[in-house]
Biopython code that builds the backbone (N, CA, C, O; Angstrom):
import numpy as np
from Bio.PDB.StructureBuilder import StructureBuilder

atoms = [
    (1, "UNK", "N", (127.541, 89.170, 102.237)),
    (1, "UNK", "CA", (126.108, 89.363, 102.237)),
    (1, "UNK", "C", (125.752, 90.473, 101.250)),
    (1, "UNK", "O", (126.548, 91.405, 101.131)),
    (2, "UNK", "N", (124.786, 90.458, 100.632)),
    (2, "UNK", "CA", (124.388, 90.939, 99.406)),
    (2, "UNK", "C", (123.839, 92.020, 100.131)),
    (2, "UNK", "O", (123.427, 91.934, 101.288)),
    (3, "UNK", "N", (123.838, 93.458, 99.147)),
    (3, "UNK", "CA", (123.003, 94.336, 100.217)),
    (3, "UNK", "C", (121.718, 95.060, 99.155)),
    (3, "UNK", "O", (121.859, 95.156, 97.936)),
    (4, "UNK", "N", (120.615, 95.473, 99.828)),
    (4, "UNK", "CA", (119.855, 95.443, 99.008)),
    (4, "UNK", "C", (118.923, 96.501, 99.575)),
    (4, "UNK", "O", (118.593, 96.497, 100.761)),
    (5, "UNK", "N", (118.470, 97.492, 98.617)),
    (5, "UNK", "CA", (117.961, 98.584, 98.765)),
    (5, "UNK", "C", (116.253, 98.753, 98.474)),
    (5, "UNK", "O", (115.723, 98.366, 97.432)),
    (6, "UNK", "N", (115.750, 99.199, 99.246)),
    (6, "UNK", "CA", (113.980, 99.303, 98.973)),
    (6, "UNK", "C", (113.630, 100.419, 99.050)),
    (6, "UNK", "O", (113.918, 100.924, 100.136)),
    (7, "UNK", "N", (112.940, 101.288, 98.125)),
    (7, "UNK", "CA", (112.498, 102.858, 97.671)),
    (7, "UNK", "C", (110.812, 102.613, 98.476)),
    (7, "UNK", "O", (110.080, 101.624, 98.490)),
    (8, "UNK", "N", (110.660, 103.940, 99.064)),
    (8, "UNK", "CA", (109.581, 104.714, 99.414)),
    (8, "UNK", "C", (109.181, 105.442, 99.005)),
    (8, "UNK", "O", (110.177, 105.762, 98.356)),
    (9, "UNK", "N", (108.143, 106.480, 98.609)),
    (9, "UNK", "CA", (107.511, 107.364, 98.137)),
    (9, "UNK", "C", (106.824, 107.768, 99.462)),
    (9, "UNK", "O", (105.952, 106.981, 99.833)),
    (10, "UNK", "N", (107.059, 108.884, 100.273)),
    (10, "UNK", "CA", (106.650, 109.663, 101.425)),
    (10, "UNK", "C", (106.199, 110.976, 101.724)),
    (10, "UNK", "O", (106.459, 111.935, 100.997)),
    (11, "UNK", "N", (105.499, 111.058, 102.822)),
    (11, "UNK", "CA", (104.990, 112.433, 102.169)),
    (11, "UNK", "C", (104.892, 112.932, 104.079)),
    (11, "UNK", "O", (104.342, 112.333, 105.003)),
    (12, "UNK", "N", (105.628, 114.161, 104.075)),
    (12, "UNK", "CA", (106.427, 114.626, 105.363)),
    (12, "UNK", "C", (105.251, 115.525, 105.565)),
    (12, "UNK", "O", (104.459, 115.931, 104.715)),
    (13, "UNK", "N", (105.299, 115.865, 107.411)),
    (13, "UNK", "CA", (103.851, 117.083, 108.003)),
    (13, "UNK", "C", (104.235, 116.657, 109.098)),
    (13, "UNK", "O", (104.899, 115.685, 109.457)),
    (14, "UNK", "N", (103.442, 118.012, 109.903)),
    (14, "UNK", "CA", (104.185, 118.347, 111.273)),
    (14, "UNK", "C", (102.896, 118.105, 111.893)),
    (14, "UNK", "O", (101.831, 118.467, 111.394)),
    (15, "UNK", "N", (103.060, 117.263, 113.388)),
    (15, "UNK", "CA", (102.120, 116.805, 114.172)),
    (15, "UNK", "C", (102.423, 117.240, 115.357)),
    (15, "UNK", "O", (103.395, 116.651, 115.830)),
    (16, "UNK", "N", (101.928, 118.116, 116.085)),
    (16, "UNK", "CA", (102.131, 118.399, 117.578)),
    (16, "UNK", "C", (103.804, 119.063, 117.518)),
    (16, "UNK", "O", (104.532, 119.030, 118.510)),
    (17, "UNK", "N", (104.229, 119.641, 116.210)),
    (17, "UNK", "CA", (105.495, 120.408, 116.599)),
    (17, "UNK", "C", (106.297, 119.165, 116.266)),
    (17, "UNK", "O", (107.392, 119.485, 116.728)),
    (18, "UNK", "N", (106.455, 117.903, 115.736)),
    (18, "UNK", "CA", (107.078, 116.523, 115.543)),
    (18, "UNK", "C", (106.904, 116.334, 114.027)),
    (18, "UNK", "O", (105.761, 116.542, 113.620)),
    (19, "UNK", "N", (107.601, 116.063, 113.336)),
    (19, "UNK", "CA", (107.697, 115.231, 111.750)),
    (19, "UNK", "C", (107.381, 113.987, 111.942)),
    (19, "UNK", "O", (107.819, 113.045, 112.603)),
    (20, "UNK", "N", (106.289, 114.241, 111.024)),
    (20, "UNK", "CA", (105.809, 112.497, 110.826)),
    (20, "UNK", "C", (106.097, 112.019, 109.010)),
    (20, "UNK", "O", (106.156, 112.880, 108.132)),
    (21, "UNK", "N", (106.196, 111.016, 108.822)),
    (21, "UNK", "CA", (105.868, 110.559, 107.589)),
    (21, "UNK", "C", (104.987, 109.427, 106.872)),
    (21, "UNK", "O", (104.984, 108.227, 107.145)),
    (22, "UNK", "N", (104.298, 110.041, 105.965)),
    (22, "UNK", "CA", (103.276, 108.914, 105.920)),
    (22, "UNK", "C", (103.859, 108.271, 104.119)),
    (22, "UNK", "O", (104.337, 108.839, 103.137)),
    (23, "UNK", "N", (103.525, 106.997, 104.407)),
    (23, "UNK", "CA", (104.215, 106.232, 103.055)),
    (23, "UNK", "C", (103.157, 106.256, 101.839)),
    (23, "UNK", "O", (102.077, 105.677, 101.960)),
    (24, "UNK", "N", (103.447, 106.826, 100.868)),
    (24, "UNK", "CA", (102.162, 107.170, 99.576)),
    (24, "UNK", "C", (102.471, 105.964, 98.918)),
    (24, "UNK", "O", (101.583, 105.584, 98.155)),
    (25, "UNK", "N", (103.689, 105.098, 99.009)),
    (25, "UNK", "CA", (103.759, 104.261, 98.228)),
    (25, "UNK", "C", (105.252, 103.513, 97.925)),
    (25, "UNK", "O", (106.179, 104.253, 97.596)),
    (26, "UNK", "N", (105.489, 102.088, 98.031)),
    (26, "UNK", "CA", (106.337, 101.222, 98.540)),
    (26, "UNK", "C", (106.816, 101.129, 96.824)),
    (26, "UNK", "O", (106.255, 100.368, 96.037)),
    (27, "UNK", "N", (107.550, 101.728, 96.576)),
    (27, "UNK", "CA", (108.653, 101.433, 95.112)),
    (27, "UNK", "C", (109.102, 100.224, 95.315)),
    (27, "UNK", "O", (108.569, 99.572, 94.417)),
    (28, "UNK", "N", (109.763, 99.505, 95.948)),
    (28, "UNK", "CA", (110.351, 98.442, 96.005)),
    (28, "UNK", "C", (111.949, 98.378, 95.452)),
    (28, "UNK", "O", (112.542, 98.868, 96.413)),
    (29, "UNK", "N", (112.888, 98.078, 94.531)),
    (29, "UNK", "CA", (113.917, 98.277, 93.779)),
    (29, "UNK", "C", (113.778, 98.921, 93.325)),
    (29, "UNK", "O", (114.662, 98.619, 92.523)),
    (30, "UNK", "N", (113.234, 100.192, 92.766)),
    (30, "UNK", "CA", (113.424, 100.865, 92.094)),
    (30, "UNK", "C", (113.005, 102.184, 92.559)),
    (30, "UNK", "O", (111.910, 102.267, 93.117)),
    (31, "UNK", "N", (113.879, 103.449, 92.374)),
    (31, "UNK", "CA", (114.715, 104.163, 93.154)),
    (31, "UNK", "C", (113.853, 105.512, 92.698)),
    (31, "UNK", "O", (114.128, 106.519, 93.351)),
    (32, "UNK", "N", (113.016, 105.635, 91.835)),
    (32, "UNK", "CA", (112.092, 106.913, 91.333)),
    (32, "UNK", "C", (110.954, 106.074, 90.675)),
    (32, "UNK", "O", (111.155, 105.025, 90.062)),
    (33, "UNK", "N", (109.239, 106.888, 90.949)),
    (33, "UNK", "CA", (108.534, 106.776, 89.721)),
    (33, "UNK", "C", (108.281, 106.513, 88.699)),
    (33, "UNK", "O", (107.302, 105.965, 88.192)),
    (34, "UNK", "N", (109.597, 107.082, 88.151)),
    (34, "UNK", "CA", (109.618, 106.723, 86.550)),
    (34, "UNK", "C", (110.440, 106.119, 86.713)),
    (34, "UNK", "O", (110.744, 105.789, 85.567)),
    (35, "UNK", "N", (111.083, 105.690, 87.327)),
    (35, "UNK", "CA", (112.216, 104.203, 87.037)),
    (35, "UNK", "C", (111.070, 102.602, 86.922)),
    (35, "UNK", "O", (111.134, 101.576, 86.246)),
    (36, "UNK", "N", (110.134, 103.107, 87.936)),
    (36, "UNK", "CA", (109.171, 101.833, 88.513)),
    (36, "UNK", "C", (108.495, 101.727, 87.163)),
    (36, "UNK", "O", (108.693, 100.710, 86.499)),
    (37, "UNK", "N", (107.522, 102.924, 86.585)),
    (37, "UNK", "CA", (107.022, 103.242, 85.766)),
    (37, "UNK", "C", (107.491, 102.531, 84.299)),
    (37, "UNK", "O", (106.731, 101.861, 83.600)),
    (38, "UNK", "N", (108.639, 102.768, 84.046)),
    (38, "UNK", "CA", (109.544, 102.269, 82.929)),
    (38, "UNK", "C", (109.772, 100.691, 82.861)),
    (38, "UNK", "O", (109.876, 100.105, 81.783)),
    (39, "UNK", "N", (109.829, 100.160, 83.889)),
    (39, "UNK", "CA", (110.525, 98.937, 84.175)),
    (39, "UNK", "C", (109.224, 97.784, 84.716)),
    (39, "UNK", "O", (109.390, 96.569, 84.613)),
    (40, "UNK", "N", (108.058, 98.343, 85.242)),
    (40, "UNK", "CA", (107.162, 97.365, 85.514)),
    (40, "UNK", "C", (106.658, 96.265, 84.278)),
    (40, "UNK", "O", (106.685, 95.036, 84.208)),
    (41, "UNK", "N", (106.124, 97.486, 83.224)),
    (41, "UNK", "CA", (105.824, 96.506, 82.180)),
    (41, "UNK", "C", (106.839, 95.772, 81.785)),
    (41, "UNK", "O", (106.821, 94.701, 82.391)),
    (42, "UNK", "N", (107.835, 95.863, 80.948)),
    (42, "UNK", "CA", (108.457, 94.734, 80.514)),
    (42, "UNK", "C", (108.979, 93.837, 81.590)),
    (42, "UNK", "O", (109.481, 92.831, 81.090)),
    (43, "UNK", "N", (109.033, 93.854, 82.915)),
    (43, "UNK", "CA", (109.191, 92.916, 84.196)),
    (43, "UNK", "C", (107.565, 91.717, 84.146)),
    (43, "UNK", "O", (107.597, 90.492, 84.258)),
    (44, "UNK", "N", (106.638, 92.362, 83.999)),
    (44, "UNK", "CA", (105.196, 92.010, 83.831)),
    (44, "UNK", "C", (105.348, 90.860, 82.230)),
    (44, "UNK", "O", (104.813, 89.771, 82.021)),
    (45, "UNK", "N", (106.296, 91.682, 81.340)),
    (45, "UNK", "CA", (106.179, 90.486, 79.969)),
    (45, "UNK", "C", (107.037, 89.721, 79.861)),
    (45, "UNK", "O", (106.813, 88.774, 79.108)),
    (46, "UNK", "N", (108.442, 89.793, 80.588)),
    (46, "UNK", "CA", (109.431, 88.601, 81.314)),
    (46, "UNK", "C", (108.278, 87.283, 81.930)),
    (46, "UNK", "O", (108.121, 86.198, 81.371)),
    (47, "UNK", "N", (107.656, 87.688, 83.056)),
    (47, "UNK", "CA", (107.123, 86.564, 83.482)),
    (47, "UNK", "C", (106.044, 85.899, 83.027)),
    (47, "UNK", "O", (105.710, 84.791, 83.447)),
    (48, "UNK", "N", (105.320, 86.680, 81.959)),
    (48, "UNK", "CA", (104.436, 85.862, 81.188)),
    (48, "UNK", "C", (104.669, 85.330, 80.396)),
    (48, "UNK", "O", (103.805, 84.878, 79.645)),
    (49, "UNK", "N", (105.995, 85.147, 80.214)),
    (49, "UNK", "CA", (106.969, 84.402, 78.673)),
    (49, "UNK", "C", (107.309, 83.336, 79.767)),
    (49, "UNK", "O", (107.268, 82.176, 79.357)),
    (50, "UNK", "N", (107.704, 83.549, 81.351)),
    (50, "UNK", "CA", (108.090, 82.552, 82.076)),
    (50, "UNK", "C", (106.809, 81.525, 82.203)),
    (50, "UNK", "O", (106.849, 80.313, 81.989)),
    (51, "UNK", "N", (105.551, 82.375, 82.642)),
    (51, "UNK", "CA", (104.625, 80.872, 82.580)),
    (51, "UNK", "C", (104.260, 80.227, 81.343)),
    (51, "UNK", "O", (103.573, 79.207, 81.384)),
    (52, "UNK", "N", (104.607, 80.661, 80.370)),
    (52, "UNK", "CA", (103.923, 80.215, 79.425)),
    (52, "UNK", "C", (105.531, 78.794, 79.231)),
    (52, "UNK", "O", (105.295, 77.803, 78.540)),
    (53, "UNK", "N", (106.495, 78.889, 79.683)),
    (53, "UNK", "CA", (107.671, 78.271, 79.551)),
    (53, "UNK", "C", (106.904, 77.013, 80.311)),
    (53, "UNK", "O", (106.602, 75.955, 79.759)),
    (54, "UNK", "N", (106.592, 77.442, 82.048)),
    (54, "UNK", "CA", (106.371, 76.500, 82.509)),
    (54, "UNK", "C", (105.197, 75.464, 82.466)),
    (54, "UNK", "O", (105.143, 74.406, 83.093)),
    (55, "UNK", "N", (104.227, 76.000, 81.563)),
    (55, "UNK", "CA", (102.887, 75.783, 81.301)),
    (55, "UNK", "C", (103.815, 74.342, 79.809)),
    (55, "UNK", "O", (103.536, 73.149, 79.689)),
    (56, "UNK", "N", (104.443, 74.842, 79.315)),
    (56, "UNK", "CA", (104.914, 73.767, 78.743)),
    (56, "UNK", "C", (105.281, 72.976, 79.185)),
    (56, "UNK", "O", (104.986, 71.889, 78.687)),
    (57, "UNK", "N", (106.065, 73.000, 80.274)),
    (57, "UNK", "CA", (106.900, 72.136, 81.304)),
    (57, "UNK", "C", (105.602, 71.229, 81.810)),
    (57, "UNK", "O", (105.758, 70.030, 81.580)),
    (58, "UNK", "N", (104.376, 71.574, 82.443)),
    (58, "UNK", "CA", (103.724, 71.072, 82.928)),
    (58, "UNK", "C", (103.188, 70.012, 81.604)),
    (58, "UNK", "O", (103.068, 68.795, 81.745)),
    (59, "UNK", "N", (103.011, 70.476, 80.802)),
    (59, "UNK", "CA", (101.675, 69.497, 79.682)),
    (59, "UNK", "C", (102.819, 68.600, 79.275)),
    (59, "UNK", "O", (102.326, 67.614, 78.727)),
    (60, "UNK", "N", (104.240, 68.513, 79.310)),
    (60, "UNK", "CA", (105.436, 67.856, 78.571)),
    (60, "UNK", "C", (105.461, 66.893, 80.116)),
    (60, "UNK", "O", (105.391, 65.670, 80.002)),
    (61, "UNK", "N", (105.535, 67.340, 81.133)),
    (61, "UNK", "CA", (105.365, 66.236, 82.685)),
    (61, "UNK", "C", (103.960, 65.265, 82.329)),
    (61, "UNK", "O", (103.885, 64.066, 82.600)),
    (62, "UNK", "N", (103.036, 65.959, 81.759)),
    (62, "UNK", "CA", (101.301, 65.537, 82.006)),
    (62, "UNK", "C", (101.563, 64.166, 81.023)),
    (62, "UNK", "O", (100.998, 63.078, 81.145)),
    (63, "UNK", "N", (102.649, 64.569, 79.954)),
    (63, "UNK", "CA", (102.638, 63.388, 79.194)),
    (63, "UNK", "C", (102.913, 62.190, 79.663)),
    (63, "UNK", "O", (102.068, 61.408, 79.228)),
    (64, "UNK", "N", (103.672, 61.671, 80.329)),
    (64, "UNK", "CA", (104.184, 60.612, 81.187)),
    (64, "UNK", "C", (103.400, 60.108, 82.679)),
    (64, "UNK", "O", (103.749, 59.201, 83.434)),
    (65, "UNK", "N", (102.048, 61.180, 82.816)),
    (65, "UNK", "CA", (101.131, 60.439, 83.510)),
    (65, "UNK", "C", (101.093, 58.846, 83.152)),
    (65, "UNK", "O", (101.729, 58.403, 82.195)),
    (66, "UNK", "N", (100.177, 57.905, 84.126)),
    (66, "UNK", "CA", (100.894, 58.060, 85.406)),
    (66, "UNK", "C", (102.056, 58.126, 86.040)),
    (66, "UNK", "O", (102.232, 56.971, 86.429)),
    (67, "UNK", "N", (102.836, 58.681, 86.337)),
    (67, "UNK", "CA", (103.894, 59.234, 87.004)),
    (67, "UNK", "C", (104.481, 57.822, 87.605)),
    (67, "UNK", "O", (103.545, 57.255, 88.169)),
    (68, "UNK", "N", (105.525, 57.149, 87.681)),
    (68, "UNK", "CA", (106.198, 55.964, 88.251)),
    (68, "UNK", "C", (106.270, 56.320, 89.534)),
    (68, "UNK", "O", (106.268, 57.525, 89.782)),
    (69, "UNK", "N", (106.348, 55.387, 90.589)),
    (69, "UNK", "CA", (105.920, 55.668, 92.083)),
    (69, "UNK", "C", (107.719, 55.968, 92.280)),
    (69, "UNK", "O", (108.270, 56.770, 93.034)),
    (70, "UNK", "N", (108.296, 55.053, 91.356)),
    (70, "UNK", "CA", (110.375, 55.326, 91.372)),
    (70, "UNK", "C", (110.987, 55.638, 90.225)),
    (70, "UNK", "O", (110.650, 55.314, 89.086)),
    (71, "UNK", "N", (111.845, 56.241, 90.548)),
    (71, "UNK", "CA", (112.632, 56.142, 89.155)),
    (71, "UNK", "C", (113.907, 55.747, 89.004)),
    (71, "UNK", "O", (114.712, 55.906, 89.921)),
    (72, "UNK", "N", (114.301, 55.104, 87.668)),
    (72, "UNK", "CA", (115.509, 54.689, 88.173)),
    (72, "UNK", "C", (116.440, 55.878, 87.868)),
    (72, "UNK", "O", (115.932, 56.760, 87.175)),
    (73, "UNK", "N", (117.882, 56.078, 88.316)),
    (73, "UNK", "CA", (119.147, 56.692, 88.532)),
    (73, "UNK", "C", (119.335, 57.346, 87.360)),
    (73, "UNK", "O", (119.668, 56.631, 86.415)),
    (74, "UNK", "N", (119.182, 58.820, 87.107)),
    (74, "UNK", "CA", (119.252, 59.534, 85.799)),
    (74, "UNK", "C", (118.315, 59.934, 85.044)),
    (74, "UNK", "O", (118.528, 60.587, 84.022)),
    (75, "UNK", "N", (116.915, 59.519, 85.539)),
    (75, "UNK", "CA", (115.625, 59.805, 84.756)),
    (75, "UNK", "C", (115.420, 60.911, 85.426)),
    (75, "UNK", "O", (115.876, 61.189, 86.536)),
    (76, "UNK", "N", (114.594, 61.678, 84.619)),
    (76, "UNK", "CA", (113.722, 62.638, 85.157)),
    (76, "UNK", "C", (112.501, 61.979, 85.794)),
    (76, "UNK", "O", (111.802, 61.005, 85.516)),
    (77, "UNK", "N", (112.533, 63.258, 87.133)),
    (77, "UNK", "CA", (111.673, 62.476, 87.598)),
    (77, "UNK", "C", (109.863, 63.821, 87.395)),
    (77, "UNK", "O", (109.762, 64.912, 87.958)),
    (78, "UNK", "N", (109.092, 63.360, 86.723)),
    (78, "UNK", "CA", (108.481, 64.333, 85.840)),
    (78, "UNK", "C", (107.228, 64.819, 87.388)),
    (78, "UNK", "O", (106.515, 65.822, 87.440)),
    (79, "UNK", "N", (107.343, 63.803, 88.354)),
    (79, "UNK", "CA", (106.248, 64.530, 88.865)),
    (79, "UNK", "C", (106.994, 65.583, 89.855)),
    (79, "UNK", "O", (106.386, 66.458, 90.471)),
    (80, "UNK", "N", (108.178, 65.407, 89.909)),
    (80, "UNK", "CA", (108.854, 67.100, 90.703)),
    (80, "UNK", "C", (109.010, 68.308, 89.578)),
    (80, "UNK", "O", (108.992, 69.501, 89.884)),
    (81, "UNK", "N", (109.183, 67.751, 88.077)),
    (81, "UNK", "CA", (109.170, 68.797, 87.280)),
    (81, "UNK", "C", (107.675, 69.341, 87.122)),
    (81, "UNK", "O", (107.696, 70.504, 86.719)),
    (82, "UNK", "N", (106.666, 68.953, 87.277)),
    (82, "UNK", "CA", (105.252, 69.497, 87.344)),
    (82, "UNK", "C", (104.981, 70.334, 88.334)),
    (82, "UNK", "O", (104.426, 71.418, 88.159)),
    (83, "UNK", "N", (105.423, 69.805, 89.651)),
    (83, "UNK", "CA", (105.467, 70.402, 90.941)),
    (83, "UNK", "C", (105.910, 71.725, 90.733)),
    (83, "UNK", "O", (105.178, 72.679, 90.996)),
    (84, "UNK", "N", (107.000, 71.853, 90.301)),
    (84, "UNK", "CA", (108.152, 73.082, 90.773)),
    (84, "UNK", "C", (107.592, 74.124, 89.635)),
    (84, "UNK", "O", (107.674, 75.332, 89.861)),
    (85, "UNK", "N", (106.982, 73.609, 88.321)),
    (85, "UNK", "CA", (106.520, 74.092, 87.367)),
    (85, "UNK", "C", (105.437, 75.150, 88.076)),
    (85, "UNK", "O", (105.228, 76.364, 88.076)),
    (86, "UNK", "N", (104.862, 73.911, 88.698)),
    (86, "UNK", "CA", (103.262, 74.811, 89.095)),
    (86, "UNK", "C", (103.605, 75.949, 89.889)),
    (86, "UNK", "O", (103.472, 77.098, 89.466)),
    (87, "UNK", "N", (104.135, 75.609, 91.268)),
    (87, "UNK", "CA", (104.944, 76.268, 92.074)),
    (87, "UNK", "C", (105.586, 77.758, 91.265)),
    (87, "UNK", "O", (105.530, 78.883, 91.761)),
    (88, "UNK", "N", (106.011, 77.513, 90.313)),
    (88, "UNK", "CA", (106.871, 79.022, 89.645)),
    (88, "UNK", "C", (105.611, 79.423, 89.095)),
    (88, "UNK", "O", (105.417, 80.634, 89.192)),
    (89, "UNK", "N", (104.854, 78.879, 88.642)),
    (89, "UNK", "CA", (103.929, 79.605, 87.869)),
    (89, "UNK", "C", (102.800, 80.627, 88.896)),
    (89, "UNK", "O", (102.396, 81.764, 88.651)),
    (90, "UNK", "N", (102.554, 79.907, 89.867)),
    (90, "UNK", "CA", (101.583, 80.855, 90.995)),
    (90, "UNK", "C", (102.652, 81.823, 91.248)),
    (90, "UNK", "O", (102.403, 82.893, 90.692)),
    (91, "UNK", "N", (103.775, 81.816, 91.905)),
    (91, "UNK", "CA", (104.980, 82.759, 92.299)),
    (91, "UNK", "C", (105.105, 84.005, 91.546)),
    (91, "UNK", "O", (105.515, 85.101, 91.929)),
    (92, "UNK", "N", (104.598, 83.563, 90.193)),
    (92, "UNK", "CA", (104.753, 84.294, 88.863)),
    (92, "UNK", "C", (103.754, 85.584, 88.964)),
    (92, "UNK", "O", (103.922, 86.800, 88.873)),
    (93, "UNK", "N", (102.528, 84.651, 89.218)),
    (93, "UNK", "CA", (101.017, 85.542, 88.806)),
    (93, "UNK", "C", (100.804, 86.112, 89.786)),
    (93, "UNK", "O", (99.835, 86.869, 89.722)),
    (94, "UNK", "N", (101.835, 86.028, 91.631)),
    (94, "UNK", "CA", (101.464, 86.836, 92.229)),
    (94, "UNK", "C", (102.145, 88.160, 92.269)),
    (94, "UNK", "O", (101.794, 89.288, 92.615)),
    (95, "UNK", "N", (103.494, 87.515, 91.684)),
    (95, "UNK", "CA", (103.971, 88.828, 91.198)),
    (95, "UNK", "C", (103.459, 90.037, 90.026)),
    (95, "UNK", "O", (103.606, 91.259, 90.062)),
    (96, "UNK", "N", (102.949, 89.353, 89.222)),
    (96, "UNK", "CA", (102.290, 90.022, 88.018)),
    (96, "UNK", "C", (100.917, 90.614, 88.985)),
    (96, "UNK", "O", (100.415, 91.737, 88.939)),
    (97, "UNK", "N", (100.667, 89.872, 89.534)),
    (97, "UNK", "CA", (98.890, 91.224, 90.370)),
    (97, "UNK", "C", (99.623, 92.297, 91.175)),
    (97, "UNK", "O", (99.313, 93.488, 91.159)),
    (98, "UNK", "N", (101.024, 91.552, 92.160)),
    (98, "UNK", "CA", (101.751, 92.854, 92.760)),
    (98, "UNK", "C", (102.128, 94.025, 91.882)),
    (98, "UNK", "O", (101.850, 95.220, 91.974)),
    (99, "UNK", "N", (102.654, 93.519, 91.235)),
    (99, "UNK", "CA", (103.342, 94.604, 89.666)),
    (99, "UNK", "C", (102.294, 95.681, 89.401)),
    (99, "UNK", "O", (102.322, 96.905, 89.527)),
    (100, "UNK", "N", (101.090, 94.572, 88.874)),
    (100, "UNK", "CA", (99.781, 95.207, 88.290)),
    (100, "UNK", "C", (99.117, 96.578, 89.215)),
    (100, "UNK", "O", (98.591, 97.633, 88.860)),
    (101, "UNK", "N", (99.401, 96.033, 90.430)),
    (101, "UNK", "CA", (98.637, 97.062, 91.424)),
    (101, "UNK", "C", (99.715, 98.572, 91.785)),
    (101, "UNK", "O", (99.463, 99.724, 92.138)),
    (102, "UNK", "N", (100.711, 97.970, 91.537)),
    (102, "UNK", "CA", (101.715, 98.888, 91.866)),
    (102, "UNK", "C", (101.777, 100.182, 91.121)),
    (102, "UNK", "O", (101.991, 101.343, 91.470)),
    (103, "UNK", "N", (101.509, 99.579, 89.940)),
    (103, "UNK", "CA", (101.536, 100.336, 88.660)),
    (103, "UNK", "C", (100.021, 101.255, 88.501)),
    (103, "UNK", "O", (99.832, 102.371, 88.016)),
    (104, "UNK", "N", (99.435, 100.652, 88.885)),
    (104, "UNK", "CA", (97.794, 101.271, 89.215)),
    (104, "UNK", "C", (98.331, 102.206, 90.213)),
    (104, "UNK", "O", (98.168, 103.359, 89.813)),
    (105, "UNK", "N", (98.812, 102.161, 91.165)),
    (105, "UNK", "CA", (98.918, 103.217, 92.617)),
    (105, "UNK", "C", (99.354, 104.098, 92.168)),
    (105, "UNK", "O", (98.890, 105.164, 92.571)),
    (106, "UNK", "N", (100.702, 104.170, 90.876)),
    (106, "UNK", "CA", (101.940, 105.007, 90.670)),
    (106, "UNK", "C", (100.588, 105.760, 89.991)),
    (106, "UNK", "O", (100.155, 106.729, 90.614)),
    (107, "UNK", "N", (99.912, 105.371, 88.770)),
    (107, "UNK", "CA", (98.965, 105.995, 87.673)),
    (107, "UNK", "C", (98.029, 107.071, 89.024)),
    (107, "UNK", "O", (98.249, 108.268, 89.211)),
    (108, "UNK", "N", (97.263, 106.433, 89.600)),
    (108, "UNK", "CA", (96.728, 106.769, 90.570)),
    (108, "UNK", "C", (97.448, 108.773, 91.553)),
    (108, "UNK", "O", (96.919, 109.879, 91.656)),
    (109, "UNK", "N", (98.840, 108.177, 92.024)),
    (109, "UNK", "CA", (98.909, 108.750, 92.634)),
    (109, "UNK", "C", (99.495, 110.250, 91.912)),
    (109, "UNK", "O", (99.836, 111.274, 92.503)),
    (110, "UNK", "N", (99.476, 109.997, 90.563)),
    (110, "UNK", "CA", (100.426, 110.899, 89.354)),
    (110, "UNK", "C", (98.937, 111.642, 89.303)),
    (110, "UNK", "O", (99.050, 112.815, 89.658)),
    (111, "UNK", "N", (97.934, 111.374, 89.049)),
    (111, "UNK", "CA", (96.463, 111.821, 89.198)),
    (111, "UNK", "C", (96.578, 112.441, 89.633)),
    (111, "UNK", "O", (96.796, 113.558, 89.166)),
    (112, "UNK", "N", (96.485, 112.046, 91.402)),
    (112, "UNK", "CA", (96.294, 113.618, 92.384)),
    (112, "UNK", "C", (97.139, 114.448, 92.370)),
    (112, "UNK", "O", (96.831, 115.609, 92.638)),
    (113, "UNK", "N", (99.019, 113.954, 91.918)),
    (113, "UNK", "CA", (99.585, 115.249, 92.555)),
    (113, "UNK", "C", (99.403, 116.321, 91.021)),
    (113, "UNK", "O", (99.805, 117.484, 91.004)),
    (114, "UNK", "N", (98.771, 115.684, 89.900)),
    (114, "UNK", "CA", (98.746, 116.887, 88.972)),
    (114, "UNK", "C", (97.202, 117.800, 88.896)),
    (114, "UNK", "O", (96.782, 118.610, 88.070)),
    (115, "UNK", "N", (96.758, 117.374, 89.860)),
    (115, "UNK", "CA", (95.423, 118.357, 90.374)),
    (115, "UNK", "C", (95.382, 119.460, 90.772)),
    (115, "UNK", "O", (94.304, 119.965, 91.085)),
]
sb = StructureBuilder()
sb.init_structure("model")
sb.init_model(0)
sb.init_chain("A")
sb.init_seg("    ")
for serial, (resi, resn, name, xyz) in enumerate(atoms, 1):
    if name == "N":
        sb.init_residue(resn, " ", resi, " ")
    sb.init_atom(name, np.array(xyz, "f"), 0.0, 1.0, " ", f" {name:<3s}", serial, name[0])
structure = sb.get_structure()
């Protein structure tokens, strides 16, 4: 089993004589600020090279509309390659708004602590 590590950004204070911690912000894989910082954008231009891959995939499926209800043994079958296309491509852009926002929080939260 693969093991796999997820970074926090936390921020420690004493409640009734007890440590609490409150989470400023969910790093995800990556292990500092500036690791996240460094690595979001070009993660962000990986997957826009990926939809634009699958955006081909889709208009190269669109060609062979209407789609055969069968196919025979060895063909592509173009309306699962459209499917799975589309499918990666939303997967894609929700990662790219997660990314996007993440990267806003980090900008964000670099704001207050240099106040």
């Amino acid at each position: 089993m693969k093991e796999k590590h997820y970074f926090q950004l936390v921020a420690n204070h004493r409640v009734g004589g007890r440590v609490r911690q409150a989470v400023l912000l969910s790093l995800g894989e990556w292990p500092t600020v500036a690791a996240a910082r460094e690595a979001i954008p070009q993660r962000i231009q990986e997957l826009d090279q990926l939809i634009g891959a699958k955006q081909k995939e889709r208009s190269q499926a669109d060609s062979y509309r209407p789609w055969p209800r069968y196919t025979k043994s060895g063909q592509t079958n173009w309306k699962i390659v459209d499917q799975r296309a589309y499918e990666d491509i939303r997967r894609s852009r929700r990662e790219i708004t997660r990314l996007s926002n993440l990267l806003e929080d980090i900008e964000e939260l670099e704001q207050i602590s240099t106040r």
